[in-house]
N, C-alpha and C positions, 0 to 999 in steps of 0.2 A: 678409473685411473690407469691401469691397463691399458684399455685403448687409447688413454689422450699419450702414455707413455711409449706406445708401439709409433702412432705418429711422428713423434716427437724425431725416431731416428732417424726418418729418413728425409729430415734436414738436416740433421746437424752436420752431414758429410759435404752441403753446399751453401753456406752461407758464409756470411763476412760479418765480422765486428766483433767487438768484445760482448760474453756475457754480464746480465745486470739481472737483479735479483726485484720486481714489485710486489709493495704487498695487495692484497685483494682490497685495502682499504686505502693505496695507492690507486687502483684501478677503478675504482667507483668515483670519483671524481671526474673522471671522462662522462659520466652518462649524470641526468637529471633525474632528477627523484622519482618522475612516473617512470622513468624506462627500467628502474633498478629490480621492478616487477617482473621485467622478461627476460632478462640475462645476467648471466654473474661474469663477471671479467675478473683474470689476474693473469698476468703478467710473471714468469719465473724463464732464468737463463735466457733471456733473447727468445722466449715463444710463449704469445699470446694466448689463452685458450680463452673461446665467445661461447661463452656454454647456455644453451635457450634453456628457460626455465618459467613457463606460464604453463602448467600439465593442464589447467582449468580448460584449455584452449589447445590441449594437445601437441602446444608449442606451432599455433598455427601462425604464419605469416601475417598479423596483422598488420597494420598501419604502425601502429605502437612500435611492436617488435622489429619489422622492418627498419624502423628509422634508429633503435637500438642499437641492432648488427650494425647499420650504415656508419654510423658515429665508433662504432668499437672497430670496422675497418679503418677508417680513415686516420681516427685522430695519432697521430706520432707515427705514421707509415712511413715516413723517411728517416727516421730514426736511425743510424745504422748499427745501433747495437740492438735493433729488431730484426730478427731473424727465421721468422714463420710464426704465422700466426692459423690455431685450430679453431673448425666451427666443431663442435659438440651439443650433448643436448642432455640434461638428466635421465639417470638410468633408467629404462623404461621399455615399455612395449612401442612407445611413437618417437621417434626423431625429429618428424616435426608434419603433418597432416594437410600443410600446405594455407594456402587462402583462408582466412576465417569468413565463410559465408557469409556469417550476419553482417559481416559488411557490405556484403553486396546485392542485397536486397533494395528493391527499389527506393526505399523510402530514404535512404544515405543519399542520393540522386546521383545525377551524373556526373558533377564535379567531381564526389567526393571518390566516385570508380576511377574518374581519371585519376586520382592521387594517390592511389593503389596499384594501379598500373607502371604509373610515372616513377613512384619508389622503386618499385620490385626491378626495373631497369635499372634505376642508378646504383641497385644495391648487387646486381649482378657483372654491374660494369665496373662498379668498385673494386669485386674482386680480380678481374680479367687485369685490370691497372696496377692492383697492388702489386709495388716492388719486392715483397716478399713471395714466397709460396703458404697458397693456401692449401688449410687442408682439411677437409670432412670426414672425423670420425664419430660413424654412425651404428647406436644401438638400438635397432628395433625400425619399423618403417617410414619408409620419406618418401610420401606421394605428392604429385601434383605438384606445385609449387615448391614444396618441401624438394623434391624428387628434381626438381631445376637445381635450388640450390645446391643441392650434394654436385651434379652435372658440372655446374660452374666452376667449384674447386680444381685446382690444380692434378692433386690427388686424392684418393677413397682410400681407407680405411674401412672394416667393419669387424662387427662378432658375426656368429656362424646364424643368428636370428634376425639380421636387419633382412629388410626385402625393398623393393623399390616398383612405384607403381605410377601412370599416368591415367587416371582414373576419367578423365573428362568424358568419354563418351558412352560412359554409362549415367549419366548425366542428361546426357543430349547435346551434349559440348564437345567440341574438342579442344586439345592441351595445345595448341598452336606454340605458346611461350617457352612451356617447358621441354616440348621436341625438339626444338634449336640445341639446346646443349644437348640433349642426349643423343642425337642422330650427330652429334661431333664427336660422342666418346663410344657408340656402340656402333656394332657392326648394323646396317641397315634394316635387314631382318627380322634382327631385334626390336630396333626402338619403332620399326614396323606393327610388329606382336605387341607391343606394348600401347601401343595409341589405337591402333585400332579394334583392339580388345577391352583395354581398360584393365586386363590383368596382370599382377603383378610377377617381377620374376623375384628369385628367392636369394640369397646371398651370393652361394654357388654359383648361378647362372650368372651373377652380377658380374661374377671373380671372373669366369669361363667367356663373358664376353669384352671383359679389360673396362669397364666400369668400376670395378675394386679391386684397388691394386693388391691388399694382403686382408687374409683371412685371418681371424682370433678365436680361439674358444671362450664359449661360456667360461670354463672352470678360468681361465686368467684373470677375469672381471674379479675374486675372489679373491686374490692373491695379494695380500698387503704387502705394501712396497712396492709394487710390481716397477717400478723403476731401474730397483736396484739389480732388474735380469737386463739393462740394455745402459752396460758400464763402457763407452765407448768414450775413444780421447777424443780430446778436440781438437782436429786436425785441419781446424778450415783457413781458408785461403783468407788474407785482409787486404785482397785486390779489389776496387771494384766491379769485376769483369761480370759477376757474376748476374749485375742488373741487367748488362748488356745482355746475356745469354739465357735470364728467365723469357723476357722482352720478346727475343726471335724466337725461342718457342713458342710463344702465346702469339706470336703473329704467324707462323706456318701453320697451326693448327686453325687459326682460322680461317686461312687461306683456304686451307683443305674441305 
């Protein structure tokens, strides 16, 4: 809570619209009854949190889970009393492990690889498009895929225990997908070391290369309420300038 709450600030100083209160059983009506297995949604003040929750599976990018997230970005994104929406993931050692293998073993065949591929794009373009800012607050590791997704977000968040890793070519592979967003948010060097090692960097180095924007301590994870330490007004603009100005961000940086 902690960390979805640390996220939380550093929107509320640029958004637009009124806030509006969902409940979680408002928010489940967005997704289908298989997907309700890999994420919990709700909805409170104008910021969504998409919280992975299939630990069975390490919270891995499956087909399933993919199409989850997709449908928890999308649905009511013009909303304007939506005002950021968080990817999170249950408290844990994993954030999300990326690709689930067993999908991609031969016997799913090739269609069903392209459908995995074909999602994991729409679902990273979703976010690049979302009118709001997104944001990855992550406990514990996000590799591979998982390690794209955080990439993609707007902004990182983490505790002092997530780490981030591009694992493919310990494998025999390389992370071709997942180095696009990372070589857009780290310094070369980095996402260099990281692809072509396969090893992971640790939170610190995350922070130290501008991949995560703010560090948390464990002991805040603890802290009930932890809310009630980030009591700021709501001072936001009800202009719509501010689509305009997410927009041109996310088109210089891809330019870059």
């Amino acid at each position: 809570m902690a960390l979805f709450n640390q996220s939380r600030t550093f929107v509320q100083r640029m958004q637009v619209g009124r806030s509006i209160t969902r409940t979680l059983t408002t928010a489940r009506t967005w997704l289908g009854q298989w997907q309700e297995k890999h994420v919990n949604t709700q909805q409170t003040n104008g910021v969504r949190r998409i919280r992975l929750n299939h630990v069975k599976t390490r919270n891995s990018l499956s087909l399933e889970m993919m199409h989850a997230i997709l449908q928890c970005l999308t649905t009511d994104s013009e909303d304007l009393s939506l005002r950021s929406i968080v990817i999170t993931a249950e408290s844990g050692t994993i954030f999300s492990a990326g690709h689930n293998l067993k999908e991609l073993i031969s016997s799913y065949g090739e269609e069903h690889h392209r459908a995995i591929f074909d999602t994991c794009g729409q679902l990273m373009k979703a976010i690049s498009e979302c009118p709001v800012p997104v944001i990855a607050a992550v406990d514990g590791l996000a590799t591979a895929a998982g390690c794209q997704l955080v990439a993609a977000c707007d902004i990182v968040v983490g505790t002092e225990r997530s780490s981030f890793s591009t694992p493919g070519v310990n494998f025999g592979i390389f992370c071709s997908t997942p180095g696009i967003p990372l070589i857009r948010n780290v310094p070369k060097k980095v996402a260099a070391h990281m692809l072509f090692t396969g090893l992971p960097i640790s939170a610190v180095e995350a922070y130290q290369a501008g991949l995560n924007k703010k560090l948390i301590k464990l002991r805040m994870l603890l802290i009930k309420r932890a809310d009630q330490l980030f009591n700021l007004e709501n001072n936001l603009s009800k202009n719509n300038w501010k689509w305009i100005l997410i927009r041109l961000i996310r088109s210089e940086l891809k330019l870059w």
